[in-house]
C-alpha positions in Angstrom: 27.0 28.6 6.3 25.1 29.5 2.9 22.8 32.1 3.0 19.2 31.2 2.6 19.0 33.4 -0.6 15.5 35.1 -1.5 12.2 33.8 -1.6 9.9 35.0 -4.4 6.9 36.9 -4.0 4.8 34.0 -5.7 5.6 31.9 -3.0 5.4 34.1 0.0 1.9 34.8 -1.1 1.1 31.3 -0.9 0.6 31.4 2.9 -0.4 34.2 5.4 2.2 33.1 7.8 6.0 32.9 8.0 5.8 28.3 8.8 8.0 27.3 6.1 9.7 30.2 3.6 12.9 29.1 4.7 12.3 25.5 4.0 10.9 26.6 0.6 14.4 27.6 -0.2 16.0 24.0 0.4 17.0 23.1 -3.1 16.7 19.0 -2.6 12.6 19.9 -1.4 11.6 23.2 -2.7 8.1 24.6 -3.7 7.2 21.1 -5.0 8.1 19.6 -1.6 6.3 22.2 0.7 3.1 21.6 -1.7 3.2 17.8 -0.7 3.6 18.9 3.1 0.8 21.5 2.5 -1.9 18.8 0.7 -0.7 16.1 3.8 -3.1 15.1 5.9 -0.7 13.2 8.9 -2.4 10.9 12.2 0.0 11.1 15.3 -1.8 8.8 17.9 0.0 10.0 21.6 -0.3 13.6 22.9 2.2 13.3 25.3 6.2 13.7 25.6 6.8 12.7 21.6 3.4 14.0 20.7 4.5 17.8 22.3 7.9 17.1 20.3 6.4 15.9 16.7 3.0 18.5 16.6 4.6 21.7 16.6 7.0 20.8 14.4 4.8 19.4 12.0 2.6 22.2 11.8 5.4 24.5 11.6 7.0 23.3 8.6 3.8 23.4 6.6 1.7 20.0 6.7 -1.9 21.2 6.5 -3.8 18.6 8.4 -3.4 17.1 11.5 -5.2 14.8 13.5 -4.0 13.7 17.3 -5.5 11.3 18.5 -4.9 10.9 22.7 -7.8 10.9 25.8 -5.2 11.5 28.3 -5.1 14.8 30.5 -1.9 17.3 31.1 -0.6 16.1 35.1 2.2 17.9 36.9 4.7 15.0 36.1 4.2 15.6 32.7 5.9 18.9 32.8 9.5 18.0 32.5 9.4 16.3 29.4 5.8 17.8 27.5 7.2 21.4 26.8 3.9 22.9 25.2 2.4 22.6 28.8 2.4 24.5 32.0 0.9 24.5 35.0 -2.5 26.3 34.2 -2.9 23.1 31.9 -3.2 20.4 34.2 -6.2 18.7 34.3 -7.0 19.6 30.6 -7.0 17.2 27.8 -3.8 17.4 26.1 -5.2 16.9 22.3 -7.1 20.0 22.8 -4.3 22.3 24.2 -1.7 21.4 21.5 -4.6 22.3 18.8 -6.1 25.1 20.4 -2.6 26.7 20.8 -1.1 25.7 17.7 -4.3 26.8 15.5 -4.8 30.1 17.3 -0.5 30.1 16.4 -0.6 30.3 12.7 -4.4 31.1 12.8 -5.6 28.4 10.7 -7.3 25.3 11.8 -4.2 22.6 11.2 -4.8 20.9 14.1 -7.4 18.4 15.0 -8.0 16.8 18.2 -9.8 13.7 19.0 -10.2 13.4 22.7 -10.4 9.4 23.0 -8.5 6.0 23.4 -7.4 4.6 20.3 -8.6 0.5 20.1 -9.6 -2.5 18.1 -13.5 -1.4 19.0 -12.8 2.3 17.2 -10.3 2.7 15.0 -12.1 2.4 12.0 -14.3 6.0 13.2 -11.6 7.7 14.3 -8.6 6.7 12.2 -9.6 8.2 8.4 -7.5 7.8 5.5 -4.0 9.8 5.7 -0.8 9.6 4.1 0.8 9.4 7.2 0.7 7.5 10.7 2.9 8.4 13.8 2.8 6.6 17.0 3.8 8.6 19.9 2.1 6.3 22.3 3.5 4.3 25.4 2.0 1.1 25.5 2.5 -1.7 23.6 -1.4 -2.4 22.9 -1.6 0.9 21.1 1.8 0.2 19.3 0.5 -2.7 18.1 -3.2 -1.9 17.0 -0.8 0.4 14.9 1.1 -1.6 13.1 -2.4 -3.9 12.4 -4.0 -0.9 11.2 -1.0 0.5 8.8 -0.4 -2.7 7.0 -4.1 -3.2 6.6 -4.8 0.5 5.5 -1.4 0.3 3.7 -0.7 3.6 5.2 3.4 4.3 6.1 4.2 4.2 9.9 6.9 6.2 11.8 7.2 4.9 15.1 9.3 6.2 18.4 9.9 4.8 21.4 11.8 6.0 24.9 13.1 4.5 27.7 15.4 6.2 30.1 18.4 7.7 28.3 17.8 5.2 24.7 15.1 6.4 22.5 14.3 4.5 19.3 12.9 5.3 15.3 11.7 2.8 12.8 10.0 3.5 9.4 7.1 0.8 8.2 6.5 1.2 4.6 3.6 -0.9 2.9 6.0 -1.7 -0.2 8.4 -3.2 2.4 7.4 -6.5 4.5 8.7 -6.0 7.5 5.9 -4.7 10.5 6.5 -3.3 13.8 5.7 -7.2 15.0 8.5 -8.5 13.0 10.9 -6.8 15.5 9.2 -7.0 18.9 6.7 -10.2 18.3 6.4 -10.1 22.1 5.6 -6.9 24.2 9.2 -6.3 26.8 8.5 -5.3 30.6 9.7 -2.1 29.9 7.6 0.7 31.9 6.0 3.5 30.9 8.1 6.6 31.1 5.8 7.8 33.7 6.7 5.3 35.7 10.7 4.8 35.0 11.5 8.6 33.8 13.2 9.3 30.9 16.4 11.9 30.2 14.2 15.2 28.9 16.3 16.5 26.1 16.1 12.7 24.5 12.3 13.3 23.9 12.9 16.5 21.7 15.8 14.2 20.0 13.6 11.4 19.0 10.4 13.7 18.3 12.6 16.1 15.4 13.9 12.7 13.8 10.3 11.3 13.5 9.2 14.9 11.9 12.4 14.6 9.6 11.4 11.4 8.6 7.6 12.4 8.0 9.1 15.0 5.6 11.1 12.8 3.9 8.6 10.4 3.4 5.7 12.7 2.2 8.2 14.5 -0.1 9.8 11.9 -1.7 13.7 12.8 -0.4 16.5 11.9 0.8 17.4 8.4 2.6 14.6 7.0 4.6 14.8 4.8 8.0 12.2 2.5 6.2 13.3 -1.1 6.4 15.6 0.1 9.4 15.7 1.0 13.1 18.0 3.8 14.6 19.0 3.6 18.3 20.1 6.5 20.1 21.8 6.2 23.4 22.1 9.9 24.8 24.1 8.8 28.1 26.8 8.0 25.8 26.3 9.9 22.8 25.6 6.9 20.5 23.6 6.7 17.6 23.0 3.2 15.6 21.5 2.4 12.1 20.9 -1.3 11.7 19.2 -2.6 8.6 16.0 -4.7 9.6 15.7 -8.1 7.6 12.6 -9.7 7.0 13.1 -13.0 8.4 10.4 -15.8 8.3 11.6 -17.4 11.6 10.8 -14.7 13.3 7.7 -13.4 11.9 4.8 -12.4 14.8 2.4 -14.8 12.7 4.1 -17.8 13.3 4.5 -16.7 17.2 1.0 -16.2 17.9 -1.1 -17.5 19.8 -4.5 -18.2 18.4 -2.7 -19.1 14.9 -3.6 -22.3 12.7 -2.4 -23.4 9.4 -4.6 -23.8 6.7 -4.2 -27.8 6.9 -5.4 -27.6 10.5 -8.5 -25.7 9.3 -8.9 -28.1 6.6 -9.3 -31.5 9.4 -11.7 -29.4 11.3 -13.9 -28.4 8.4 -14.0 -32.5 7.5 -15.0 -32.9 11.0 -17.7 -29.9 11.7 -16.1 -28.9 14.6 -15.6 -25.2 14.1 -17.5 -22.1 12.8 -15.9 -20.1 10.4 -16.3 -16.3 10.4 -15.4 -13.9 7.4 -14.4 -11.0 8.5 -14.0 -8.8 5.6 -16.4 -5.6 4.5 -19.8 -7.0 2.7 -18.3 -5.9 -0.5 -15.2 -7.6 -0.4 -17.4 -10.9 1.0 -19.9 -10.5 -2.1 -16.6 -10.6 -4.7 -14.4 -13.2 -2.5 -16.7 -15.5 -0.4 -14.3 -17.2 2.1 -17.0 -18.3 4.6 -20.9 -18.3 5.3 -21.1 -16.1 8.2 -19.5 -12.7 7.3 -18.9 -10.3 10.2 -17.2 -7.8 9.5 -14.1 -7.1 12.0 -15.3 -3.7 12.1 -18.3 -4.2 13.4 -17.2 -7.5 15.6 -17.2 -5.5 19.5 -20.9 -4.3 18.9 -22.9 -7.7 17.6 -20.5 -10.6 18.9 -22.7 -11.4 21.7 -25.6 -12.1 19.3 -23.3 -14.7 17.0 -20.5 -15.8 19.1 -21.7 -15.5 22.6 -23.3 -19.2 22.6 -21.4 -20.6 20.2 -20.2 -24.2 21.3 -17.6 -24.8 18.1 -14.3 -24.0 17.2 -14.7 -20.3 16.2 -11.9 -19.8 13.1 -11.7 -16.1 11.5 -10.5 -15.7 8.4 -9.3 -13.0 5.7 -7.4 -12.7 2.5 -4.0 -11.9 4.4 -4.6 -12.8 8.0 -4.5 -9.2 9.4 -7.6 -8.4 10.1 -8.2 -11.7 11.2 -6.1 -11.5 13.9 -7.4 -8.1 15.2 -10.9 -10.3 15.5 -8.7 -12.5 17.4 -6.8 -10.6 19.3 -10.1 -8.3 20.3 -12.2 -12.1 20.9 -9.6 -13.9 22.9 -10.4 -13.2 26.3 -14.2 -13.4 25.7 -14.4 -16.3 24.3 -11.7 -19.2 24.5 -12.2 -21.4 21.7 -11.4 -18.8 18.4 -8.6 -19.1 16.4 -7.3 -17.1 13.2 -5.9 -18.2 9.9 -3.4 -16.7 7.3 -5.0 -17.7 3.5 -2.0 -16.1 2.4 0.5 -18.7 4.0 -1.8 -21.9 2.1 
């Protein structure tokens, strides 16, 4: 093994800690590299077994902003697998430990902790513009509120997944177009890994990978996982990298419930049977009017009652590329029964 070799005094006085001098001396990422990692602001939504793994890694190797986003509490159970916890923290909310420990750490406020539930109702408050998203969650709601919210903030997406002795990585890029819903268009019945347990040493496993991923990405390195998924069976020491294709057939959009083409929408605008609802920001309704009624999806779960509630037609939402019509949608469904999205961008 090389030796790390010096690191000048230039650099050393760029920090008042010892996070990433050795990382510095990596000749592929360099001062130019820790810089990027420095000026990084990254979102990890999950606090929990890969939130324990990718935090403190993170903030160790330099990236000078993070949020974590997670209302859950530390519980006994947790122990096993959640390493930055011990007894003395059950009971506490786990988004406050990992900052207050890792911020006292390096003593520098890195870490920022938003003690609530990521959904469809709040993301656009709590979920700022970052260069980064990471889903550590465990549920396939949050998972998929996720992917919504990268592709329509166009912000790159590293998400993890666990399950007994298989853990899972996959890399969503806004240049590419392929989503977390192209793969898995349908949640599985897989449980929680509360609920089924998982193999401990997997968590750290799939936590470093999504880290080394994260630094790849906000560097601008080496070979990404973007466009691909990498499976990682630790009961027989097997790792897989399968290239993801973007195919049509199985696209979440045209698996959807809710869905209509634009020549459906077109018979029920001859026959005034629906109401449709543009739900982009004002601005964007002012420059690129694609219905009367404008509601922005944002602000949908406060004022639907006093425009939907009653409504007796067809409710259709619409937007430029269908996503954030389908959060309205997806939020809507089980409210009301007769709304419906549409894609303009499949016409």
């Amino acid at each position: 093994m090389k030796p790390f070799g010096k690191i000048g005094k230039g650099v050393m006085r760029r920090s008042n800690n010892n996070r990433f001098v050795r990382q510095i001396a990596l000749p592929e990422f360099g001062l130019v590299g820790q810089e990027k990692l420095q000026a990084a602001h990254v979102i990890v939504v999950g606090a929990g077994g890969l939130g324990n793994a990718v935090i403190p890694f993170l903030a160790a190797g330099g990236v000078g902003k993070i949020t974590v986003i997670d209302d859950d509490c530390v519980s006994i159970s947790n122990l096993a697998r959640q390493t930055s916890f011990g007894y003395h923290d059950v009971g506490l909310f786990k988004s406050e430990i990992l900052a207050d420990k890792l911020n006292t750490q390096y003593q520098q406020q890195i870490v920022f902790p938003q003690k609530t539930r990521l959904t469809i109702a709040n993301f656009r408050e709590i979920v700022p513009e970052a260069d980064l998203l990471i889903d550590g969650s465990d549920n396939f709601e949050t998972r998929y509120l996720l992917a919504d919210i990268s592709t329509d903030m166009r912000m790159p997406l590293i998400s993890g997944a666990l399950g007994a002795y298989e853990g899972q990585i996959c890399v969503f890029a806004p240049s590419q177009r392929i989503g977390y819903r192209d793969i898995f268009p349908e949640p599985s019945d897989q449980q929680p890994c509360a609920i089924t347990g998982v193999w401990s040493p997997l968590v750290g496993v799939v936590g470093s990978l999504m880290v080394s991923e994260a630094f790849k990405m906000i560097a601008g390195i080496g070979d990404s996982l973007a466009g691909k998924m990498m499976l990682i069976d630790s009961f027989t020491n097997q790792v897989q990298v399968i290239n993801i294709q973007s195919d049509s057939t199985l696209s979440h959009s045209k698996l959807s419930a809710g869905k209509i083409n634009f020549n459906t929408l077109m018979e029920w605008k001859e026959q005034e049977e629906l109401l449709l609802v543009d739900v982009q920001e004002q601005h964007e309704h002012a420059e690129n009017n694609l219905a009367d009624l404008n509601i922005s999806v944002y602000d949908l779960p406060r004022c639907w009652e006093a425009h939907l509630e009653n409504e007796s037609r067809k409710i259709v939402f619409i937007c430029p590329n269908g996503i954030r019509s389908k959060i309205a949608y997806e939020w809507l469904k089980d409210k009301i029964s007769r709304c419906y999205y549409v894609n303009l961008s499949e016409k």
